[in-house]
C-alpha positions, 0 to 999 in steps of 0.5 A, spaced: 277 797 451 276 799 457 280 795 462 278 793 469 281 793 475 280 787 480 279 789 487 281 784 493 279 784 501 283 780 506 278 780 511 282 778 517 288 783 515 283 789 512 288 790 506 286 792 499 289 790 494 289 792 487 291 789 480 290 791 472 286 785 469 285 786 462 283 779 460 277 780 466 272 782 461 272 778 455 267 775 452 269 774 446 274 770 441 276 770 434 280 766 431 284 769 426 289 764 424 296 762 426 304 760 423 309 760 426 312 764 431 318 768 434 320 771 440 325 778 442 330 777 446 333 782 452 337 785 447 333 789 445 330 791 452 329 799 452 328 800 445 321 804 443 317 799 439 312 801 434 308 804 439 312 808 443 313 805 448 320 802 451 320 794 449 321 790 457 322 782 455 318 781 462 311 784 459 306 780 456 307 784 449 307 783 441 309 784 434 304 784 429 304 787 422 297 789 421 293 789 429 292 795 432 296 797 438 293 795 444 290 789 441 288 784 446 291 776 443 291 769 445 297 766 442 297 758 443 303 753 442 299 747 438 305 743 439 304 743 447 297 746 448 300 752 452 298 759 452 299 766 453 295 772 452 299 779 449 297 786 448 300 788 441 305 794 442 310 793 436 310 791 429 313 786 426 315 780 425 319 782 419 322 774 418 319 771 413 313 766 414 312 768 422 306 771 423 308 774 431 313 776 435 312 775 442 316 778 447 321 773 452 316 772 458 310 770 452 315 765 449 317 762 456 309 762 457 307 757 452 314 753 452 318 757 446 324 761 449 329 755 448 327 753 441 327 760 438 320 759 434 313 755 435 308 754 431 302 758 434 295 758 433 292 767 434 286 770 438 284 775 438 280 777 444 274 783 444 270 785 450 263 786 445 
């Protein structure tokens, strides 16, 4: 997936700005169903996931046990509507009966990071 970078120019101050948006280009989708979700705190700040890389409670990441790393995925919140789109980086979650671990910036996006666990409908978002 290729991910784009968004290019801003303030005409009066002639400054440029650069930032990574990795949602800029999908086109596409896919619901591929949901239950209940969790989330990983701060107390695992640091640790490598899965993927190798070090788990930040501030990025917008997630656990799965069977997508792709890299994966781009919608998480909604049914009960609120809110959502948050994570990149899988780890796997999990290994609790019976959740389908996604989501990382604590997530969990505060779609309204979760007090209740501990939400139930949760997935997309999965491709760029074909």
């Amino acid at each position: 997936m290729m991910i784009p970078l968004l290019l801003t120019v303030s005409a009066a101050a002639q400054e440029v700005e650069v930032t990574d948006n990795p949602i800029a280009d999908i086109v596409d989708e896919t619901e591929i169903g949901g239950g209940m979700a969790s989330y990983y705190g701060s107390e695992l700040a640091g640790n490598r996931t899965a993927s190798g890389e070090r788990f930040d409670p501030a990025q917008l990441t997630a656990a799965h046990r069977s997508l792709p790393f890299g994966s781009l995925v919608r998480v909604t919140n049914t009960s609120n509507g809110d959502s948050v789109v994570v990149r899988i980086n780890d796997r999990g979650p290994f609790a019976h009966g959740r389908v996604i671990d989501v990382s604590t910036a997530a969990a505060r996006e779609i309204g979760m990071h007090r209740s501990g666990t939400a139930r949760v409908k997935l997309a999965l978002l491709s760029d074909d």
